[in-house]
N, C-alpha and C positions, 0 to 999 in steps of 0.2 A: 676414412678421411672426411668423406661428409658429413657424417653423423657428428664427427669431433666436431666439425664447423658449426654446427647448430648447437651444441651444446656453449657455442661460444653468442651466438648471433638471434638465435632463430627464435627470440621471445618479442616482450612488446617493444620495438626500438624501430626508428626512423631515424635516422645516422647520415650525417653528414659531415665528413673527414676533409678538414682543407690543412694541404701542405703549407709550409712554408719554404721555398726555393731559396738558393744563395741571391744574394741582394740584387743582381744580377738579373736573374735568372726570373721569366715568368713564374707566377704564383701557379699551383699546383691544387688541386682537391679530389678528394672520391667519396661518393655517395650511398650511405645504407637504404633502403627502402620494403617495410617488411609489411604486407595485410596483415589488419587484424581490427577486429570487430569496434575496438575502444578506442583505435589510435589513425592516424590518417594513415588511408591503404594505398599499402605500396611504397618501398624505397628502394630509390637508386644508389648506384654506388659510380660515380665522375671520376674524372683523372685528367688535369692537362699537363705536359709533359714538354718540356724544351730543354733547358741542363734543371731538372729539378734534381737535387741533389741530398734533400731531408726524408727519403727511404716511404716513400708516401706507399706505393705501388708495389714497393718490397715487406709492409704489413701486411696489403691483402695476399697477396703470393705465399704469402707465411703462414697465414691462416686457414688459408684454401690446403694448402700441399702438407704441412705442419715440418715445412723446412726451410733453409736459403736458399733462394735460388740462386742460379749460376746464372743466369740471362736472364733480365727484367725488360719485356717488350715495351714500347710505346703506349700500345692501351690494349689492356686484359678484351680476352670477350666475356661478353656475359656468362652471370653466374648464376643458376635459378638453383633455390632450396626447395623441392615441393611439402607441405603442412604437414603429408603423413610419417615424414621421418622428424618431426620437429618436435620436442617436447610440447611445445604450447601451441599446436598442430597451426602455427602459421607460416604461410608462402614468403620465401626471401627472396629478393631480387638483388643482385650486386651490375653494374652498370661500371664500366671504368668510363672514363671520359678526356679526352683528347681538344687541348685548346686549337690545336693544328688540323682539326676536322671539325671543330663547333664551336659556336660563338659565343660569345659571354654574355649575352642575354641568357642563352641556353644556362650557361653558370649559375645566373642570378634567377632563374626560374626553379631549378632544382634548389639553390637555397631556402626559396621564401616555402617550398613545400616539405623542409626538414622537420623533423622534432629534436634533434638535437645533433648542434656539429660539433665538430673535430678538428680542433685548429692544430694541428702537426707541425711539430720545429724540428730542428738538429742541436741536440744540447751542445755539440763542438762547435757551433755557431751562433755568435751575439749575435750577428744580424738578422738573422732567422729569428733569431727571441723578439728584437726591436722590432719585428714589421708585422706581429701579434697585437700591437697597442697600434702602430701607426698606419696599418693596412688591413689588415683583415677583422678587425674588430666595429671598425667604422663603415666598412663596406657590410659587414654583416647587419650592422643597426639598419642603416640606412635600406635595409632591403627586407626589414619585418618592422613588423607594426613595435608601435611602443608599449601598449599594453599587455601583447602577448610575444613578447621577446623570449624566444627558443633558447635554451640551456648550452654553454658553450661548455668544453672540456678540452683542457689544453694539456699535447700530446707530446714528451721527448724525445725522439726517438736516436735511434745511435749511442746509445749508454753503453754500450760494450767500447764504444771509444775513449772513455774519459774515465778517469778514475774519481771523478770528482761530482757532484749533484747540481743541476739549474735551480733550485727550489727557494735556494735565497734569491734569487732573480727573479723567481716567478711569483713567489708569496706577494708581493707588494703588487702586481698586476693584478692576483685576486680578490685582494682586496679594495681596488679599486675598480671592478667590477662586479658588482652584485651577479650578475648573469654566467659567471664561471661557476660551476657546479666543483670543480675539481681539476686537478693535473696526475698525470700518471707517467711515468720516465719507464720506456720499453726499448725494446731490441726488437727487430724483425732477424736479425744475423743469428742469436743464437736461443730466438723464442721466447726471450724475460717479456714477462707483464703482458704480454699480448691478448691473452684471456681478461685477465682485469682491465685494459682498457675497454674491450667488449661490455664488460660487465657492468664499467660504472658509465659509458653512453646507453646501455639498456635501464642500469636503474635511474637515470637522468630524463627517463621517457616514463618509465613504470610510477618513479615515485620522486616526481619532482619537488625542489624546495620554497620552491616560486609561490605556489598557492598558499604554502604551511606559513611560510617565515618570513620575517622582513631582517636582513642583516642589520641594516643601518641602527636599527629601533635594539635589537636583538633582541624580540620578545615574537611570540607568534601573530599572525593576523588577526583582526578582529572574525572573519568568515569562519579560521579555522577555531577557531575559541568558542564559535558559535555551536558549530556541529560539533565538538569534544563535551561540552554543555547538556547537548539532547543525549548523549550517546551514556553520557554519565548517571542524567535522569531515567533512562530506559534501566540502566543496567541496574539502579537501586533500587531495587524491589518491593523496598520497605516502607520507600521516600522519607529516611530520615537525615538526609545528609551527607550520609556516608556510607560506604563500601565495604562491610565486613567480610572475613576470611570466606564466608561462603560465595559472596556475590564475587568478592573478586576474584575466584574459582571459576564461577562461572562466566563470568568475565574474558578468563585465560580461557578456556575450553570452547567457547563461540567462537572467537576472533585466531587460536593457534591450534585447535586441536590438542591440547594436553594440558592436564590442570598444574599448577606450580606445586611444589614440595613447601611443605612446609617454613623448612629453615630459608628457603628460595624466596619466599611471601617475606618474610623476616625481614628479610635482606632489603627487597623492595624498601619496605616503607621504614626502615634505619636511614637510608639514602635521602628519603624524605624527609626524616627528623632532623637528620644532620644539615639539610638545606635550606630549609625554607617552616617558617613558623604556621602551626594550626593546620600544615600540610595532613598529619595525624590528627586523631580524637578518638578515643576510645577504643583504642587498638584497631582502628576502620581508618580507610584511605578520604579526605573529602575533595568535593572538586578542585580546592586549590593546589593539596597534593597531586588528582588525577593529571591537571594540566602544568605542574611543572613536569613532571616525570615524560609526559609527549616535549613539554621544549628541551628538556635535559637528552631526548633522544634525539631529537631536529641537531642541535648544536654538538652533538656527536657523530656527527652521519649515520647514524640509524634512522632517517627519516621512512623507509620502509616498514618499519615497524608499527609507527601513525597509519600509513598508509595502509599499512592491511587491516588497522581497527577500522579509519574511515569506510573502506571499503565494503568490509561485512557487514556495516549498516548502512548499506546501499547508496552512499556518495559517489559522485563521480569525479571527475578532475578538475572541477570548477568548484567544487565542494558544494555542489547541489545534488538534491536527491535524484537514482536514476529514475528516468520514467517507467521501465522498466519493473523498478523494485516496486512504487507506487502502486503500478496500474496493471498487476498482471496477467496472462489471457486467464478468461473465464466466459466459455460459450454457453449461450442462453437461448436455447430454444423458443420459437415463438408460442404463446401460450402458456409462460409458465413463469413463476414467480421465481424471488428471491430469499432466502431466511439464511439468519444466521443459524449453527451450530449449536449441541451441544461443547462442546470444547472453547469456541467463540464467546459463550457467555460463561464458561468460566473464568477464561482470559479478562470477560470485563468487568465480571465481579470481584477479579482482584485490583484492576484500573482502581474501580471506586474506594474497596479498601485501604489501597495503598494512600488515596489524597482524604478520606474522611478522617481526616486526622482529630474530630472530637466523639467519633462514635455516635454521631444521632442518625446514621442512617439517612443521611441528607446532605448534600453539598451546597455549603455556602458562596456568594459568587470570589470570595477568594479561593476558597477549594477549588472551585470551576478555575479561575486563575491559574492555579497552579496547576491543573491539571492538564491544561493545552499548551504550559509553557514549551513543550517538544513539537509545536508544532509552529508553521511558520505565519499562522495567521486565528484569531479567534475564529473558531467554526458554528460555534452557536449566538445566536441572537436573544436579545429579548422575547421574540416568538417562541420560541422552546419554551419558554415557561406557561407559556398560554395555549401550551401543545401536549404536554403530559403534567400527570400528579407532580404536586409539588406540599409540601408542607403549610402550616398557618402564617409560615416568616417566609413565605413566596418560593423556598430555596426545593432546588428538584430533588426528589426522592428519589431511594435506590430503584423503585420500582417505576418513578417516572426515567430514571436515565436508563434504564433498560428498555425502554418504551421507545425513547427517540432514538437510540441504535437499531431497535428492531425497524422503526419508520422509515430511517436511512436507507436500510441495506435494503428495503422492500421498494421502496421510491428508485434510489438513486444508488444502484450498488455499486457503481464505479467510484463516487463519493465516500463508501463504505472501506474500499477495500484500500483505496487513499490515507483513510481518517488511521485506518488499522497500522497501515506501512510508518505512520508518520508516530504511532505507539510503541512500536516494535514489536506485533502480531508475531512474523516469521520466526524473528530471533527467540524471543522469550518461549513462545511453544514449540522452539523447533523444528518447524515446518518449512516446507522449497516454497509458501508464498503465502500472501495472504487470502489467497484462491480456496486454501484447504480449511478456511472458516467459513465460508459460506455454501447452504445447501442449496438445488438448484430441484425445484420440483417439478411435476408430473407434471403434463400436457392438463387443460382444464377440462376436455372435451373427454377424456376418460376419468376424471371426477365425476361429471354427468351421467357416463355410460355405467358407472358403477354405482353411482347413486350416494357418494363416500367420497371424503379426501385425506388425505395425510399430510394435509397443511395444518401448520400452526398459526398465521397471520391473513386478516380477511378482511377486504374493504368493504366501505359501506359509503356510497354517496349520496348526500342530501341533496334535496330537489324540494325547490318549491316557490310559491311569487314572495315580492318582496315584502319583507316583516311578516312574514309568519312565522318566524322561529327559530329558521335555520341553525342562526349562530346559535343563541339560546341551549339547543336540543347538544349543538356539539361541543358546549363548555359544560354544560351538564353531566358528560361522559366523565369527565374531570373531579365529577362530587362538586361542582359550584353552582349553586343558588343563585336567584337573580339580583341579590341583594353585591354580593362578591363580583358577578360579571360586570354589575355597572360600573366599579372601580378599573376593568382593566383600559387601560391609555391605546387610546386609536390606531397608532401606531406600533403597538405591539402584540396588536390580534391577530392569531393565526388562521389560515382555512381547515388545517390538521387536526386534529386531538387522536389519540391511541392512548387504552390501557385493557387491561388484562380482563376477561369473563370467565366463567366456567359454564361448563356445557357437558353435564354427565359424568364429573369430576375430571376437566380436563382442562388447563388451564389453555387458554386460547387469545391471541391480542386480536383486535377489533380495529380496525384503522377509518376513521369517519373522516371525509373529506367534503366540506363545503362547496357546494357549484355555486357558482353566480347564475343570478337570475336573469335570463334570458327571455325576448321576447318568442311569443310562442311558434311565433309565425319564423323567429332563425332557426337556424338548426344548432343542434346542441354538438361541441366539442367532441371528439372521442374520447377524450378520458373521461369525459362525464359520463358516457354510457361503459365504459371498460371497469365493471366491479364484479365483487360476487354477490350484495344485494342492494337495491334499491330503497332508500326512504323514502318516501311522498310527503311534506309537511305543509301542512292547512291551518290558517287562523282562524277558530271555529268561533269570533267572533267580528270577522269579517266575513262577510255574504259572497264577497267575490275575488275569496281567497280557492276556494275548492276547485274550482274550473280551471285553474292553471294545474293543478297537480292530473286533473281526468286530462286535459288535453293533452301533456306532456305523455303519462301510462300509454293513452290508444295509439299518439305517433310515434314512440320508443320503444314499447316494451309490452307491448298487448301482444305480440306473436315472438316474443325472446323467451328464452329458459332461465332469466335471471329474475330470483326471486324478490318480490314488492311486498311492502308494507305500508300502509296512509298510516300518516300519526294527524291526531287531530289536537292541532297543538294549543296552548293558552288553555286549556280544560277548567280552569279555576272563574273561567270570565263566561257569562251569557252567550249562549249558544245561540247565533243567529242564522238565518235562515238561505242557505245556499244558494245565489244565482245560478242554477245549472239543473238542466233536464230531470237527472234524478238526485236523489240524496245522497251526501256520502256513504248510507248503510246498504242505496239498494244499488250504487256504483258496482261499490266491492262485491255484493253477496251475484252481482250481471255478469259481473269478471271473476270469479269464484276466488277473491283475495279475503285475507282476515280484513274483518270489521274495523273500522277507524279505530287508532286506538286511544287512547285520552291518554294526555300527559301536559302536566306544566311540570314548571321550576320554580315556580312562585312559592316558594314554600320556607320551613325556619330552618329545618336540616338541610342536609345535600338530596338533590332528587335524588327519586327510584332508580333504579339501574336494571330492574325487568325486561325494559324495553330490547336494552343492548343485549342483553341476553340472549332472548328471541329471536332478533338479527344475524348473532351469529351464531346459531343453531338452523338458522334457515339458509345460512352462507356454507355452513360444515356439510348439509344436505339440502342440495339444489334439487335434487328428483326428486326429493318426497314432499318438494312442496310446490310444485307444480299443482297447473290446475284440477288436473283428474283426481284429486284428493276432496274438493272440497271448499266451499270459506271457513269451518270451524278451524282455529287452532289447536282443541285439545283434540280432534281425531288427526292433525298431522301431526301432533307431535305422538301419538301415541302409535299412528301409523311407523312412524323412527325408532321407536322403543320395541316394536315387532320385529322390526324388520334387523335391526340390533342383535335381539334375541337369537332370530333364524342364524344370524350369524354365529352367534358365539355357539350355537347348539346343533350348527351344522354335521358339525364332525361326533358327535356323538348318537344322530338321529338312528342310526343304525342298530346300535346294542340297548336303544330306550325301547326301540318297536320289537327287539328278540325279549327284549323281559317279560313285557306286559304280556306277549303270545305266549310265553312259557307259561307265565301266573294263570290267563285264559283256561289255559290245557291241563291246567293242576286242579284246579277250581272243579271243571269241570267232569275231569275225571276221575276224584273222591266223590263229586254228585251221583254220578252213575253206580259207582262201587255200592252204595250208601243205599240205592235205589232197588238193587239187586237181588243185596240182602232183603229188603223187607219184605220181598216176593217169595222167597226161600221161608 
């Protein structure tokens, strides 16, 4: 008998049942109240009781027992359902309530904490019907907010007395209340409807109409039109418009678990043809078709239906995204970066595909346009462009937006895993989040202890006094010359640039981030000292440019294991003569760092890109560039290409050193045989 009860009760519903007594007779109600994670936890279930006479307390008896009773008490005791016998494992609480033992404050308390009541008549009773409009409808307004006014469901009960329906009576009530979800005519005497009253005050909670629909307008809301809009853009794979047999397949298969039949698909979009114009095109669904078909099912009471699409793509009952879907756990160890996935930049290189809708390999800022329309705000600035590659028409390349996702999820992977939710990451690769695109690497301090790392993204922050280059060095990573930099606008200059190196045929991103120049004497940020290597940059045509980068080295990073490099930047301009104790050449060769390195941008092509190179080759291998190596760079990098080796020929050292002994002991023992003879 309990189990039956929950299969009546025991989903997401917060139920509040108010009788209607003879005219007479005080008003009457009882209160559902069930936990559950989405809905407000906990419902009562009231009852006040003097001649109520509309069989108020003989449905729940009915439901409980799953028969009539013969004695109907004053007020039930409590009714608790515990979650583990409940289909949607949540806790019920049924509460009868007694106007003769509690007060109508208590009444009105339990109302305003409903999600949906139950205004209960006696169909053999017009006055009972009248005091639905004249009493209990007014008291229920007046005791919830306006904006979020709770779902009513008006209930007849006593149908086994009448051979005839209240529905012509009741129809005109409904529609002069938007907030009636519905009427349902039951019996508690001999059982009729008592499950389906259950069921549509549970789907009046689960899948209400109030967010989707406006009756008066009869069209949907603008909110939900909005979210049917992303949901449609996600699911067209192609982004050309429209939803072919495949998408819409996949489509059914996301949101129901099972793909539709063929002639079932057919059927679908005939429905649309027949309704409503350009709903079809090319034998594909477009979003005009998509969103009649959600209002053809709103105005049919299948609004559940919406509601289990909304819902798979992570809406909540406000028809906002849940926090939830957005932001899901992903624990981060201290010391350890963030990268995207293999599978992640598949995912994005189909993003890109899907809006390069002219094929150059480049998005125009309408392709950008169009490509954030699923989201609820532009996420990228004009600094993105002045943060990775971008083509001669300023527009970002597939390998520049690959670039600012990797920067993202390396920076700000909560930002990332947002950006992803708001794509439809989960849905489209079929993943529990968008957690399982992001990889979460090694501690740094056993990168060290191994002398090696298995990161593919590595920072690098500049340092240096003011105008010696900084910016210069970090637009240069970019391929822009100084001719190109003077064009970018003040306010669109980044501190960031990233794009791609190689380092022993491996392709690796490089993340340059700009410090501001600080006096020497403050102490510098942590994130300025939090990278894998250091730049130093010097205007080697200022004299008293150098001493800012020596004095920053000795109090930062003269006793750290993060590996430095001096650039000695403007190379193209008169080398002037350093205010500062030693030279730049006999600094580095004091501190056993590579030698200044010369570089400008002052040039007709795009600068050299050697430098970055070297950076992150000294970021990929922080031990071997430590000082016990030296200041030359070709013996640390060739100390790397040893040490490499030893690697790759570890596992073989064994059967190289049984060869050569065998060869040894062949050699050697044809000599002797040979020797032998000549004696003989």
């Amino acid at each position: 008998m309990l189990l039956e009860l929950t299969l009546y009760i025991a989903y997401l519903l917060h139920v509040v049942l108010i009788s209607i007594s003879h005219v007479c007779a005080p008003p009457c109600y009882f209160l559902f109240n069930i936990d559950i994670d989405y809905c407000i936890a906990g419902v009562r279930v009231g009852r006040t009781v003097w001649h109520s006479k509309v069989g108020k307390t003989s449905l729940i008896m009915s439901l409980v027992s799953e028969e009539f009773p013969d004695d109907v008490p004053l007020r039930a005791e409590e009714i608790t359902i515990p979650a583990d016998v409940t289909p949607e494992r949540v806790p019920t609480h049924i509460v009868d309530y007694s106007e003769a033992e509690q007060s109508d404050e208590q009444l009105y308390q339990e109302i305003s904490k409903a999600n949906v009541i139950c205004i209960v008549y006696s169909v053999n009773n017009k006055k009972s019907i009248e005091k639905v409009t004249s009493h209990w409808i007014p008291l229920i307004n007046d005791r919830t907010d306006k904006d979020s006014r709770v779902p009513l469901i008006l209930v007849g009960n006593k149908s086994d007395l009448v051979e005839h329906s209240s529905m012509e009576t009741i129809l005109p009530i409904m529609n002069q209340y938007s907030d009636i979800e519905t009427c349902v005519e039951c019996s508690a005497k001999n059982l009729k409807n008592i499950s389906e009253l259950f069921y549509y005050a549970q789907k009046a909670v689960l899948h209400p109409t109030g967010p989707l629909y406006c009756p008066e307008e009869k069209e949907m809301k603008p909110s939900c039109i909005k979210s049917l809009t992303r949901i449609f853009k996600v699911s067209d794979l192609d982004n050309d418009g429209i939803l072919n047999d495949k998408e819409l397949n996949f489509f059914q298969r996301t949101c129901f678990n099972m793909p539709l039949a063929p002639q079932a698909l057919e059927d679908v979009k005939n429905v649309v043809r027949k309704n409503i114009m350009d709903g079809v095109e090319d034998n594909g669904l477009t979003l005009k078709g998509f969103l009649f078909l959600h209002t053809l099912f709103i105005q049919r009471g299948r609004h559940e239906t919406t509601w289990t699409v909304l819902r798979r793509f992570g809406y909540d009952d406000d028809l906002e995204l849940h926090q939830e879907y957005l932001f899901p756990l992903l624990k981060i160890p201290a010391d350890c970066t963030t990268e995207l996935n293999h599978n992640a930049y598949l995912f994005l290189q189909s993003v890109f595909d899907k809006h390069d809708k002219d094929r150059d390999c480049a998005l125009s800022p309408d392709e950008v346009k169009d490509l954030f329309k699923v989201f609820p705000y532009m996420p990228w600035g004009p600094d993105v462009n002045n943060t990775v590659c971008t083509n001669d028409q300023g527009w970002i390349t597939y390998q520049g937006y690959l670039s600012q996702w990797t920067l993202t999820t390396y920076l700000d992977v909560q930002r990332c895993l947002e950006y992803l939710g708001y794509l439809g990451y989960s849905i489209i690769c079929e993943q529990e989040s968008q957690a399982a695109a992001i990889t979460v690497t090694r501690n740094k301090r056993i990168d060290l202890q191994k002398k090696q790392t298995q990161r593919s993204v590595f920072r690098c922050n500049i340092l240096g006094a003011r105008g010696s280059g900084k910016t210069s060095f970090l637009q240069a990573f970019l391929g822009r010359n100084l001719l190109k930099q003077r064009k970018i606008r003040e306010d669109h200059k980044s501190f960031y640039s990233i794009n791609t190196t190689y380092v022993y045929g491996q392709e690796k991103y490089l993340l340059v981030r700009l410090c501001i120049s600080l006096p020497v004497s403050c102490f510098l940020p942590e994130e300025d000292l939090a990278c894998d290597v250091v730049c130093l940059v010097y205007d080697v045509n200022n004299p008293r440019s150098f001493e800012y980068c020596a004095k920053v080295y000795k109090q930062y990073f003269m006793d750290s294991k993060t590996p430095c490099m001096m650039i000695a930047s403007k190379s193209d301009l008169h080398e002037a003569r350093q205010h500062y104790s030693l030279t730049p050449l006999d600094f580095c060769r004091k501190n056993k760092l590579h030698p200044p390195q010369p570089w400008t941008c002052n040039t007709v092509d795009a600068p050299n890109k050697d430098l970055y190179t070297k950076l992150t080759t000294m970021a990929m291998y922080p031990g071997h560039f430590s000082k016990k190596y030296g200041p030359c760079p070709h013996v640390q990098l060739q100390t790397v290409v040893w040490h490499m080796a030893q690697a790759d020929l570890k596992s073989s050292t064994f059967w190289l050193r049984a060869s050569v002994g065998a060869t040894v002991f062949a050699v050697l023992g044809f000599a002797m045989y040979r020797a032998i003879l000549k004696q003989r």
